[in-house]
Every structure is written in structure tokens, then in C-alpha cells.
mmCIF file of the N, C-alpha and C atoms, coordinates in Angstrom:
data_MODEL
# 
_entry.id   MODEL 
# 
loop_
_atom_site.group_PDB 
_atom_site.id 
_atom_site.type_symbol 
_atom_site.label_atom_id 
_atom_site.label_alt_id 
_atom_site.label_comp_id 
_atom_site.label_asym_id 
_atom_site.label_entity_id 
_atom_site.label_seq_id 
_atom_site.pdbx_PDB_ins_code 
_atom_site.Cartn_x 
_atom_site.Cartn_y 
_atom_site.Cartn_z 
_atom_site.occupancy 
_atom_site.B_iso_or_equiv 
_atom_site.pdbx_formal_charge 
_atom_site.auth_seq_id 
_atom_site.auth_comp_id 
_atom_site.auth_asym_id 
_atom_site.auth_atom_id 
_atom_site.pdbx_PDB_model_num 
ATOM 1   N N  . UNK A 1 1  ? 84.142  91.551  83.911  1.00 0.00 ? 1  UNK A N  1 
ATOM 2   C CA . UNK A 1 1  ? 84.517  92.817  83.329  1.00 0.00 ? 1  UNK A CA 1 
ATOM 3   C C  . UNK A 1 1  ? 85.477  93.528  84.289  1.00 0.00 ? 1  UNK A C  1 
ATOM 4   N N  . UNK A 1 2  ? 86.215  94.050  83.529  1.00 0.00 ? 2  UNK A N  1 
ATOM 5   C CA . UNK A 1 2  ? 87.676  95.230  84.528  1.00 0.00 ? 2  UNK A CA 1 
ATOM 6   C C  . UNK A 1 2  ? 86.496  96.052  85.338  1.00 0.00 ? 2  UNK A C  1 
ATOM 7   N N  . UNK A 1 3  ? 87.189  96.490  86.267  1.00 0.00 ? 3  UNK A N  1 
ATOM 8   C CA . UNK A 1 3  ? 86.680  97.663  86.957  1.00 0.00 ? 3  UNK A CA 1 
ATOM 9   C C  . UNK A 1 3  ? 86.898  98.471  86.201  1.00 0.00 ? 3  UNK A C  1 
ATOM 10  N N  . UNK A 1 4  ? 87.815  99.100  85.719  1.00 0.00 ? 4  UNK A N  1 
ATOM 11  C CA . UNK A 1 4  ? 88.173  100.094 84.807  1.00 0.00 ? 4  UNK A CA 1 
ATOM 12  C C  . UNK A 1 4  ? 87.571  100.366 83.980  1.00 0.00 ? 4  UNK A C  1 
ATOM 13  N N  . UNK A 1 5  ? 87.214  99.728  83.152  1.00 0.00 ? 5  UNK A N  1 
ATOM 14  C CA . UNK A 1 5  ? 86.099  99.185  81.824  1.00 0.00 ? 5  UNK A CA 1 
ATOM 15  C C  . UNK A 1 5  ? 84.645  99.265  82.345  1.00 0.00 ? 5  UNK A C  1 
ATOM 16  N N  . UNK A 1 6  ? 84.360  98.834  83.351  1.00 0.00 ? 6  UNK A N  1 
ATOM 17  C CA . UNK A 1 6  ? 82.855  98.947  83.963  1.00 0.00 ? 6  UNK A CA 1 
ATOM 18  C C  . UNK A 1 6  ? 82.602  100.208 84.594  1.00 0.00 ? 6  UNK A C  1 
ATOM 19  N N  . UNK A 1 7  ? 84.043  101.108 84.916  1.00 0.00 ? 7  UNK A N  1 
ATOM 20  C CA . UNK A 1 7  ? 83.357  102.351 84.975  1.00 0.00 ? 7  UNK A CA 1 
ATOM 21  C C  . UNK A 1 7  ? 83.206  103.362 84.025  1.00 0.00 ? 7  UNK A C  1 
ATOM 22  N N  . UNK A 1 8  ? 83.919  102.999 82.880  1.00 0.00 ? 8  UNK A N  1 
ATOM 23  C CA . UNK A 1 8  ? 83.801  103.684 81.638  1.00 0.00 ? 8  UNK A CA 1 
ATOM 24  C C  . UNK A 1 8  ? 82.665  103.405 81.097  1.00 0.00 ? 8  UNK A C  1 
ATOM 25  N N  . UNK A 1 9  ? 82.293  102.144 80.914  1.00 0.00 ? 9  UNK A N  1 
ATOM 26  C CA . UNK A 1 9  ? 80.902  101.898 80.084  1.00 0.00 ? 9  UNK A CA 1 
ATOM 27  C C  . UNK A 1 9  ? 80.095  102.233 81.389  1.00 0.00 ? 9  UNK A C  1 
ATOM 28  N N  . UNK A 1 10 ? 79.831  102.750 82.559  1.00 0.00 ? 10 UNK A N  1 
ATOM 29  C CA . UNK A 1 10 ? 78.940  103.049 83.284  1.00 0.00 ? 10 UNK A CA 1 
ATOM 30  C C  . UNK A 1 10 ? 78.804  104.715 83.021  1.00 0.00 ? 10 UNK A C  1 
ATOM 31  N N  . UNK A 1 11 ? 79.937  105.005 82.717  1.00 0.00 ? 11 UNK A N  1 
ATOM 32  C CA . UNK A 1 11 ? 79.996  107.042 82.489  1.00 0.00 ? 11 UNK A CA 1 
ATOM 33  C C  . UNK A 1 11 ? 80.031  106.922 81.117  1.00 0.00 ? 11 UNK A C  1 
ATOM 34  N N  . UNK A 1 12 ? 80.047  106.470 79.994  1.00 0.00 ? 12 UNK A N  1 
ATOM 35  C CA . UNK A 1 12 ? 80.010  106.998 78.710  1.00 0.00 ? 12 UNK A CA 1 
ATOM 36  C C  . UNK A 1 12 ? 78.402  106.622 78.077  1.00 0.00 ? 12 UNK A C  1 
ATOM 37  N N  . UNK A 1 13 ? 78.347  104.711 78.593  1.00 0.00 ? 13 UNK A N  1 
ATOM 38  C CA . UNK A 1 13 ? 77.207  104.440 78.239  1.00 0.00 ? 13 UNK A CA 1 
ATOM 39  C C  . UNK A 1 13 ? 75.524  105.316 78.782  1.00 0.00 ? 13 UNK A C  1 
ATOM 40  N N  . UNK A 1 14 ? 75.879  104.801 80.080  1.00 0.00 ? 14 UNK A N  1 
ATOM 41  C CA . UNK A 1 14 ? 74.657  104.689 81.095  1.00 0.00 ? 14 UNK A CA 1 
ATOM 42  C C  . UNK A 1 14 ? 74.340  106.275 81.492  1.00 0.00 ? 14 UNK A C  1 
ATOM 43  N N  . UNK A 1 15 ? 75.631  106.949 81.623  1.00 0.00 ? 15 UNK A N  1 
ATOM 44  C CA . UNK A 1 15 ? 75.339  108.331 81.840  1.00 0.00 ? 15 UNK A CA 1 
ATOM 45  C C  . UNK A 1 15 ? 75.157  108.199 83.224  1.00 0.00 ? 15 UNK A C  1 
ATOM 46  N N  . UNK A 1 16 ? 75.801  107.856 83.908  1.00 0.00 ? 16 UNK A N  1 
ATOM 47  C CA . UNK A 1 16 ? 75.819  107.756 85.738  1.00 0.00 ? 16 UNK A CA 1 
ATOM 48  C C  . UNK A 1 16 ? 77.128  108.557 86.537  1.00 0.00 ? 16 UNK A C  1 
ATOM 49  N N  . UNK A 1 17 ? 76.346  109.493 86.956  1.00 0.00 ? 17 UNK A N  1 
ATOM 50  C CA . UNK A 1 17 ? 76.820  110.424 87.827  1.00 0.00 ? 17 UNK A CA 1 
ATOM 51  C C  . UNK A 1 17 ? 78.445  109.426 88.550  1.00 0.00 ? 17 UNK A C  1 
ATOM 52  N N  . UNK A 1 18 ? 79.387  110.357 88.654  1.00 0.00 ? 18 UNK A N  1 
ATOM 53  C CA . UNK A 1 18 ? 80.371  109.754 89.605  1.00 0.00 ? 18 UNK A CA 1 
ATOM 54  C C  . UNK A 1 18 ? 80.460  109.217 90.789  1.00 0.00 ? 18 UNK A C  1 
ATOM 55  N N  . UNK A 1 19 ? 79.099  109.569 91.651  1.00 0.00 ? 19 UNK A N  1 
ATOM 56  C CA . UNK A 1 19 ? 79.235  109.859 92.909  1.00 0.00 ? 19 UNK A CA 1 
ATOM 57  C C  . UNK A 1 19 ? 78.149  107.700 92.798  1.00 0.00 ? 19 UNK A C  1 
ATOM 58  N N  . UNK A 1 20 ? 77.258  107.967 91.719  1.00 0.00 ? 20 UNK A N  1 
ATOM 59  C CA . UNK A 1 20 ? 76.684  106.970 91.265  1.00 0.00 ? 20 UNK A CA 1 
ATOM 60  C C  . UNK A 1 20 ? 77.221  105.606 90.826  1.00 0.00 ? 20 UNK A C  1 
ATOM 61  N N  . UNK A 1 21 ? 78.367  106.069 90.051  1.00 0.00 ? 21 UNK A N  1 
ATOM 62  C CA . UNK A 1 21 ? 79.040  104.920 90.169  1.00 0.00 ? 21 UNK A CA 1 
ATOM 63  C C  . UNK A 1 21 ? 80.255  104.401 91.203  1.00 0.00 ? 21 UNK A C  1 
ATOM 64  N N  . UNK A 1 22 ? 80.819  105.051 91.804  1.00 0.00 ? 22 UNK A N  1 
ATOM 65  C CA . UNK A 1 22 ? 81.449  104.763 92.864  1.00 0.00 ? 22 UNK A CA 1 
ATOM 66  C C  . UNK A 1 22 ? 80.874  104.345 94.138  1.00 0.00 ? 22 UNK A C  1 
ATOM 67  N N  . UNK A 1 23 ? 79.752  104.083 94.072  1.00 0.00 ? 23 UNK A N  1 
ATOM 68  C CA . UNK A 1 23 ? 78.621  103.313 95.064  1.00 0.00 ? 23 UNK A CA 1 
ATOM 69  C C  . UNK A 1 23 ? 78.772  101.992 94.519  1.00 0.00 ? 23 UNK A C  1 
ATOM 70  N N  . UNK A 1 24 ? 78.625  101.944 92.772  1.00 0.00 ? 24 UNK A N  1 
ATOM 71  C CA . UNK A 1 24 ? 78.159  100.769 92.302  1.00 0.00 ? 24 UNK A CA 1 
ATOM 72  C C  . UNK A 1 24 ? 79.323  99.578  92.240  1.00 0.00 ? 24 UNK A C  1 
ATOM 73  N N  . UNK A 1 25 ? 80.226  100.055 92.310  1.00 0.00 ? 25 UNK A N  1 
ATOM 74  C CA . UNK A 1 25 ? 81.581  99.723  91.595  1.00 0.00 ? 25 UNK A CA 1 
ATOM 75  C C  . UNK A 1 25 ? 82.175  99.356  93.249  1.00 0.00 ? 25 UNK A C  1 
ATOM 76  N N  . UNK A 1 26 ? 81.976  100.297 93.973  1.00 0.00 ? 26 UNK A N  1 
ATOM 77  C CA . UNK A 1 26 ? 82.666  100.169 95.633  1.00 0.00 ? 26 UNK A CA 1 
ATOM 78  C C  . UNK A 1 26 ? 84.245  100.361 95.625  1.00 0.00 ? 26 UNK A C  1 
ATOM 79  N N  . UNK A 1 27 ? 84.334  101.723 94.598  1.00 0.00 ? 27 UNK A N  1 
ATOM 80  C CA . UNK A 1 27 ? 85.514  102.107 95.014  1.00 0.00 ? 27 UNK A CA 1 
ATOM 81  C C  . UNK A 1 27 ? 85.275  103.745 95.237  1.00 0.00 ? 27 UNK A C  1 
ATOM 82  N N  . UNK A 1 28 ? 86.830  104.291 95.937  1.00 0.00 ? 28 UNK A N  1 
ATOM 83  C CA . UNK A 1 28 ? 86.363  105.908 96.304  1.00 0.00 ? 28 UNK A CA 1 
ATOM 84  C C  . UNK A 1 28 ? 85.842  106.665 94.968  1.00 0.00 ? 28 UNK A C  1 
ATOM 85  N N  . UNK A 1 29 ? 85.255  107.676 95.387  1.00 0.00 ? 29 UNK A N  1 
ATOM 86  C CA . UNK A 1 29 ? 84.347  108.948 93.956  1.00 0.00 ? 29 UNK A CA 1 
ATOM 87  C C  . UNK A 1 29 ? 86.270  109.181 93.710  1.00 0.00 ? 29 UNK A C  1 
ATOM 88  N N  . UNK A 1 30 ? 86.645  109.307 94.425  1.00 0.00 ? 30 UNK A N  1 
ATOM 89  C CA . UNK A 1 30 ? 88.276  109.945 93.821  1.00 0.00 ? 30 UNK A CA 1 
ATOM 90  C C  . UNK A 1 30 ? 88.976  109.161 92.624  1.00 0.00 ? 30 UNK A C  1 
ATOM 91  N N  . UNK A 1 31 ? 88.919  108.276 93.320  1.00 0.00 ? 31 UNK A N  1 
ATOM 92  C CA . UNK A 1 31 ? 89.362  106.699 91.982  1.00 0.00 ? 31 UNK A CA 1 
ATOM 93  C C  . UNK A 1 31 ? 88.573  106.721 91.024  1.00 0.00 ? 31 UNK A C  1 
ATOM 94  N N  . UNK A 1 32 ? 87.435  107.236 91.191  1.00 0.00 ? 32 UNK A N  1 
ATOM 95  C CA . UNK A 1 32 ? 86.526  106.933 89.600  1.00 0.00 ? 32 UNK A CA 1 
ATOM 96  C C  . UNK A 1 32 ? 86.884  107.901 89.157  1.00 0.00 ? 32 UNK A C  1 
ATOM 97  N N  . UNK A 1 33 ? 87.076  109.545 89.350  1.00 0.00 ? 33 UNK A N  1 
ATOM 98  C CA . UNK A 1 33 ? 87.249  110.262 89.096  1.00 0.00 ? 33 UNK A CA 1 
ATOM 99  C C  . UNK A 1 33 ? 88.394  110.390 87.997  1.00 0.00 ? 33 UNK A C  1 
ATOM 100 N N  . UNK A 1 34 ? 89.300  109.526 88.480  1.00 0.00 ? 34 UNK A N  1 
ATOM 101 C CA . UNK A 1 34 ? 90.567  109.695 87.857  1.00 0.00 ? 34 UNK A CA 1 
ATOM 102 C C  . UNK A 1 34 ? 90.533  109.260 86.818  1.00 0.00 ? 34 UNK A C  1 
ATOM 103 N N  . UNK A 1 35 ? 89.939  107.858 86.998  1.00 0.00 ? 35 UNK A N  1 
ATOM 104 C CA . UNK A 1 35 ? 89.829  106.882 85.690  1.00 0.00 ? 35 UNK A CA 1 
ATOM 105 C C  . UNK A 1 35 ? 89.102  107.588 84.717  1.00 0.00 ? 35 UNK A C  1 
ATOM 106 N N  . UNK A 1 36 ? 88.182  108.650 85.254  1.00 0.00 ? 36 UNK A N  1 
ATOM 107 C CA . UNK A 1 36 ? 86.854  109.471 84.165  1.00 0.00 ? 36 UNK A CA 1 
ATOM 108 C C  . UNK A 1 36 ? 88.241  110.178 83.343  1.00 0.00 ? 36 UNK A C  1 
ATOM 109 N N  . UNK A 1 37 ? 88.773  111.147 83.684  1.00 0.00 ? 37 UNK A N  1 
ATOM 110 C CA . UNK A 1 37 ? 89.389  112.293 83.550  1.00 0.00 ? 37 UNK A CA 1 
ATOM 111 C C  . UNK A 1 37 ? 91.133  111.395 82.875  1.00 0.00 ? 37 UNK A C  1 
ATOM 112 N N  . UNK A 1 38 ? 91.464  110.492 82.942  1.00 0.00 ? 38 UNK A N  1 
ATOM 113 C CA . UNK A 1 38 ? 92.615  109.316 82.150  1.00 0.00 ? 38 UNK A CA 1 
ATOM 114 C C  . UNK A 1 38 ? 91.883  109.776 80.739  1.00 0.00 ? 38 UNK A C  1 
ATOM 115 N N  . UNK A 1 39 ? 90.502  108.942 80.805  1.00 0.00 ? 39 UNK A N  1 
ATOM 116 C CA . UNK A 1 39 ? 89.925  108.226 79.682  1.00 0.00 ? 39 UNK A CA 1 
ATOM 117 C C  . UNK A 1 39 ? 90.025  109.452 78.983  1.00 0.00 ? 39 UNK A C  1 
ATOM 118 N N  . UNK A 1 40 ? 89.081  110.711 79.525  1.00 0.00 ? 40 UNK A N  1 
ATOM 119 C CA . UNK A 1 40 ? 89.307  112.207 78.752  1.00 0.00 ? 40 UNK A CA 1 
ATOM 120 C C  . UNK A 1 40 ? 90.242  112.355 78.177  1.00 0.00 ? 40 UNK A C  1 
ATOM 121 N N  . UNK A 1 41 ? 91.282  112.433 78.661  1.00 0.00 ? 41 UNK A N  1 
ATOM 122 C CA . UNK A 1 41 ? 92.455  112.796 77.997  1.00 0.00 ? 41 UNK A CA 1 
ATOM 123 C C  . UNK A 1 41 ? 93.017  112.002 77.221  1.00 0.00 ? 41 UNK A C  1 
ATOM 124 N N  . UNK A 1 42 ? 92.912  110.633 77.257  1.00 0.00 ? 42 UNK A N  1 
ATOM 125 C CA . UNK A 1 42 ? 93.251  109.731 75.956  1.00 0.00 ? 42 UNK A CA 1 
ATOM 126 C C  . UNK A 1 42 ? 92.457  109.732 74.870  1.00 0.00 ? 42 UNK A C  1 
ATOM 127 N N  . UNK A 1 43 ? 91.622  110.380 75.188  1.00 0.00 ? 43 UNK A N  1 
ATOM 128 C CA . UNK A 1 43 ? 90.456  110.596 74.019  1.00 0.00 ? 43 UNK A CA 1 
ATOM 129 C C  . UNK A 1 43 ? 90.539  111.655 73.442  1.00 0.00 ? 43 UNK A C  1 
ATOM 130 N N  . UNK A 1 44 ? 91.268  112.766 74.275  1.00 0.00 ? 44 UNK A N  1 
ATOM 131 C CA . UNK A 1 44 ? 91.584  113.631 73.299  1.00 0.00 ? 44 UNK A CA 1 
ATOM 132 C C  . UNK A 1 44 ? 92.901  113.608 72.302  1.00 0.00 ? 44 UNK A C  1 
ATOM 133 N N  . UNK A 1 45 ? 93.670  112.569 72.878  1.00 0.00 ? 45 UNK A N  1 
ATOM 134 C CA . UNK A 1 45 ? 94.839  112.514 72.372  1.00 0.00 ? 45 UNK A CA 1 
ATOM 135 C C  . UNK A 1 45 ? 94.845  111.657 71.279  1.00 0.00 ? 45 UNK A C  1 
ATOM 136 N N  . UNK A 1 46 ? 93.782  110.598 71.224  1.00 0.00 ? 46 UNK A N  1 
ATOM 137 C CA . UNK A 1 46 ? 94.004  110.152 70.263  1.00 0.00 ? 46 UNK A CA 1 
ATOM 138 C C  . UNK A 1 46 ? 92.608  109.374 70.264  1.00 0.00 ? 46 UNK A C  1 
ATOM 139 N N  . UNK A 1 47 ? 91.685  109.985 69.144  1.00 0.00 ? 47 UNK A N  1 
ATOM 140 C CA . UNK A 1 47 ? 90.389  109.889 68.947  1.00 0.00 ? 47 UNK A CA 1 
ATOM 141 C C  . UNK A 1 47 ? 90.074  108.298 68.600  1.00 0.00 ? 47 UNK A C  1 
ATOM 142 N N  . UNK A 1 48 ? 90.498  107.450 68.192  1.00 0.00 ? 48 UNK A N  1 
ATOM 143 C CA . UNK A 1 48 ? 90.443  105.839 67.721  1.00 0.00 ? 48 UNK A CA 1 
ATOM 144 C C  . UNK A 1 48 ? 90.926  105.049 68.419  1.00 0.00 ? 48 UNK A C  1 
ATOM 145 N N  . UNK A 1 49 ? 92.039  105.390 68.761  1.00 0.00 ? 49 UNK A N  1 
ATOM 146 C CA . UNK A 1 49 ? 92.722  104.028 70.267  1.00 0.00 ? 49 UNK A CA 1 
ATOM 147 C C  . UNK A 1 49 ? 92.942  104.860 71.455  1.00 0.00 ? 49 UNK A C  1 
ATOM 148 N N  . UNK A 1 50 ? 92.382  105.666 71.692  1.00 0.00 ? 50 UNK A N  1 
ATOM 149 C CA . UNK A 1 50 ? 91.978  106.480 72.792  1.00 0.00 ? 50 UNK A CA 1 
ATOM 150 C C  . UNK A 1 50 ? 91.890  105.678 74.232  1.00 0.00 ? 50 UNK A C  1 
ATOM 151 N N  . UNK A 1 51 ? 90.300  104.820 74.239  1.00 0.00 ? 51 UNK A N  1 
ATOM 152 C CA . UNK A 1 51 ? 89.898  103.809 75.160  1.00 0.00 ? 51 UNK A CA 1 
ATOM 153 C C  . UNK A 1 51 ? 90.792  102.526 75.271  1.00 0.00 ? 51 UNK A C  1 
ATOM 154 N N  . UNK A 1 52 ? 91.554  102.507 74.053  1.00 0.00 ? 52 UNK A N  1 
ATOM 155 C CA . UNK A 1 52 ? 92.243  100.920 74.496  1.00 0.00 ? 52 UNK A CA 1 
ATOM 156 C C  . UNK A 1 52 ? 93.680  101.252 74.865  1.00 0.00 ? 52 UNK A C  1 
ATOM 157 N N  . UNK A 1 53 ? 93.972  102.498 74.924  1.00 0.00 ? 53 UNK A N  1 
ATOM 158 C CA . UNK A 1 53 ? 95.402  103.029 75.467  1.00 0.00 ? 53 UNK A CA 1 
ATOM 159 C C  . UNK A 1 53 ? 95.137  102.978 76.958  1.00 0.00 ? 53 UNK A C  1 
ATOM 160 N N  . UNK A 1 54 ? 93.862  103.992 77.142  1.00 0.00 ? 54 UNK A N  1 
ATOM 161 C CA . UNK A 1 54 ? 93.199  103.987 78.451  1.00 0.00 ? 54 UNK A CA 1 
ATOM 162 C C  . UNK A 1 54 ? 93.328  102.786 79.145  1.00 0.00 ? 54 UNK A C  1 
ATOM 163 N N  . UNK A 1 55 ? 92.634  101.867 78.744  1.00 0.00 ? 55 UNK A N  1 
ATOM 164 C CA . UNK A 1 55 ? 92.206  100.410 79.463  1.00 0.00 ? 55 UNK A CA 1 
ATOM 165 C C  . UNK A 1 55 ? 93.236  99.650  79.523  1.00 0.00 ? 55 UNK A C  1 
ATOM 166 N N  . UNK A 1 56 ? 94.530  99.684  78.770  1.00 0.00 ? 56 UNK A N  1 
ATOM 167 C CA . UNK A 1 56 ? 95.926  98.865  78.690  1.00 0.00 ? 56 UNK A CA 1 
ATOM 168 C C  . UNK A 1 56 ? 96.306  99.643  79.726  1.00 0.00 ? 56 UNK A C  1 
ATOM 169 N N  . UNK A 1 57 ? 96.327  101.010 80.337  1.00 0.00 ? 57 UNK A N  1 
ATOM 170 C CA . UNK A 1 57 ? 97.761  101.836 80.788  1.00 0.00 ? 57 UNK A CA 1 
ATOM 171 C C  . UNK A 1 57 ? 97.643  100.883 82.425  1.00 0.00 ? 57 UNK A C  1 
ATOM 172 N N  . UNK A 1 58 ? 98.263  101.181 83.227  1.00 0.00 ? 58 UNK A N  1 
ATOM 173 C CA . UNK A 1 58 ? 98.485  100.739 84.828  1.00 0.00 ? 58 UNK A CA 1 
ATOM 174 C C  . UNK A 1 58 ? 98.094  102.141 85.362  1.00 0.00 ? 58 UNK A C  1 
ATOM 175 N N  . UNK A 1 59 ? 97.874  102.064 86.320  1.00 0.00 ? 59 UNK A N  1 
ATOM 176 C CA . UNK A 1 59 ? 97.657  103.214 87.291  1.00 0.00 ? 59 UNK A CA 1 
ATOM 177 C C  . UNK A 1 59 ? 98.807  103.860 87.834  1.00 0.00 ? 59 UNK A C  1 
ATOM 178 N N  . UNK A 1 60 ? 98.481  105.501 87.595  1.00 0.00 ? 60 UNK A N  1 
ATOM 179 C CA . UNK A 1 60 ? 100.103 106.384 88.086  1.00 0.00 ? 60 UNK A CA 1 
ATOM 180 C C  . UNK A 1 60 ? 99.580  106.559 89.353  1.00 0.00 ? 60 UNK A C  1 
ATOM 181 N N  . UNK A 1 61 ? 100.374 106.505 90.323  1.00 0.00 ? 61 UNK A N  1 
ATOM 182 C CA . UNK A 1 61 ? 100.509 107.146 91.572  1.00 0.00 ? 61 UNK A CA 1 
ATOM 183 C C  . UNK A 1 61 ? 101.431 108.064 92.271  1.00 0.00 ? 61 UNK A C  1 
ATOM 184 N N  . UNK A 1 62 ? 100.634 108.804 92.795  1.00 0.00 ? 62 UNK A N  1 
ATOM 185 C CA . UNK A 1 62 ? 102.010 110.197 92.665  1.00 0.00 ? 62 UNK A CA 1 
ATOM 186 C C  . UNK A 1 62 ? 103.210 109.783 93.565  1.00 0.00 ? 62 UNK A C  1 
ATOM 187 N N  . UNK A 1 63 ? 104.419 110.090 93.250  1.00 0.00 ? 63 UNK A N  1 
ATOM 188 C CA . UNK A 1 63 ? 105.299 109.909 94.317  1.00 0.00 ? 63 UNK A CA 1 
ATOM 189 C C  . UNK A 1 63 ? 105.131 110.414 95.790  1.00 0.00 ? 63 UNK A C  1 
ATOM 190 N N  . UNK A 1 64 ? 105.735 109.736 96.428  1.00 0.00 ? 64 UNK A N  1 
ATOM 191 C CA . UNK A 1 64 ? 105.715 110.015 97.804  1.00 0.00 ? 64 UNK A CA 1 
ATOM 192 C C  . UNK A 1 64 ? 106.886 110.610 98.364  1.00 0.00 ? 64 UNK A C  1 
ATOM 193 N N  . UNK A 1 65 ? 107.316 111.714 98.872  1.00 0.00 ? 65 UNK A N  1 
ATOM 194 C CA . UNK A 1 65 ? 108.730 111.773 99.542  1.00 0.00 ? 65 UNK A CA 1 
ATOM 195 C C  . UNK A 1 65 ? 108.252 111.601 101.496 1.00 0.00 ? 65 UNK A C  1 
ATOM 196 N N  . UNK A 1 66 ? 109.466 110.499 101.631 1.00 0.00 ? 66 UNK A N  1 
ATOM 197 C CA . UNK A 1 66 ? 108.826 109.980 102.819 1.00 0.00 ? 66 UNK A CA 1 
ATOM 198 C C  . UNK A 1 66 ? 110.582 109.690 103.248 1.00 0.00 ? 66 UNK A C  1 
ATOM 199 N N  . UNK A 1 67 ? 110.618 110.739 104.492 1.00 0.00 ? 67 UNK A N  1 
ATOM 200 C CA . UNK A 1 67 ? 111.996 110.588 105.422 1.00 0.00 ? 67 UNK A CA 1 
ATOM 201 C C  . UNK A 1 67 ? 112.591 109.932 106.377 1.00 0.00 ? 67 UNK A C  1 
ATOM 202 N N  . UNK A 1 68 ? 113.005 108.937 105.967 1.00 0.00 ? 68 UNK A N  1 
ATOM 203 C CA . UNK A 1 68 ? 113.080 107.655 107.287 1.00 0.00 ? 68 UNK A CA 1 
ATOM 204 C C  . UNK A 1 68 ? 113.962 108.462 108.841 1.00 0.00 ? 68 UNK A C  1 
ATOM 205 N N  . UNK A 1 69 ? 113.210 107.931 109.891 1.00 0.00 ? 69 UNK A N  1 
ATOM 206 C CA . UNK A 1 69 ? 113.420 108.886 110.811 1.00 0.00 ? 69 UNK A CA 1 
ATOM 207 C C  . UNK A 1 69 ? 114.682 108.375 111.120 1.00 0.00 ? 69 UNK A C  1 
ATOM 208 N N  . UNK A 1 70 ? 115.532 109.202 111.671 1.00 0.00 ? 70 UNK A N  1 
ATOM 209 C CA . UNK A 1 70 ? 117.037 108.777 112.314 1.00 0.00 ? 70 UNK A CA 1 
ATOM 210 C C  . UNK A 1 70 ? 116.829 108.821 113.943 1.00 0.00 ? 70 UNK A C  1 
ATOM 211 N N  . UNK A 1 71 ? 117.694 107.554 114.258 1.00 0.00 ? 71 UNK A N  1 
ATOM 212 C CA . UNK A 1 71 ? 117.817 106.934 115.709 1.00 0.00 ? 71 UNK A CA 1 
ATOM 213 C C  . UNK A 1 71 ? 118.829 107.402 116.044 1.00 0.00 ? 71 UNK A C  1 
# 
């Protein structure tokens, strides 16, 4: 099973705290967090393919501005 998917069916099914499944799963409470709060919002956006928009998308990561030092 995806990680992704195993933490959704761990927070929708099982009803397990974040802090609970990011023990179980062995990734940060921050990362689950996100994936919780994705799924939310695809679910509000679109009540029927909600979860499989969710579970198809890739992970956003915020940009970085990063200044290469001058020699």
C-alpha cells in the first residue's frame, strides 16, 4: 500500500490521531499533516474523485530562493 493511501485510510478509516500515525507510518507529523489537509481540500473540491485526484497528485514543495555565493 502507498504511504499516502495508508495514511488516509489510517485518518478517515481508523480515526488515528496525526501525531499517531506519523509514528506508524515513520514519517514527520508535518508530512502527514499535509497529506491530511491535500486530501481536505480535494474533497472539498470535488466530492466523488476527490481521493483519487488526491492519491494521483505528486507532492508540491515550496520553492526555495537560494543565492549562490560569489567568489
Amino acid at each position: 500500500m502507498d504511504q499516502k493511501e495508508q495514511i488516509l485510510h489510517y485518518h478517515r478509516v481508523d480515526g488515528l490521531s496525526l501525531r499517531e500515525i506519523s509514528r506508524r507510518v515513520g514519517l514527520n507529523r508535518k508530512t502527514v499533516t499535509r497529506y491530511v489537509r491535500e486530501y481536505e481540500a480535494s474533497i472539498r473540491e470535488d466530492p466523488e474523485e476527490g481521493l483519487d485526484i488526491c492519491l494521483a497528485s505528486k507532492p508540491k514543495y515550496p520553492a526555495r530562493n537560494v543565492e549562490c555565493p560569489r567568489m
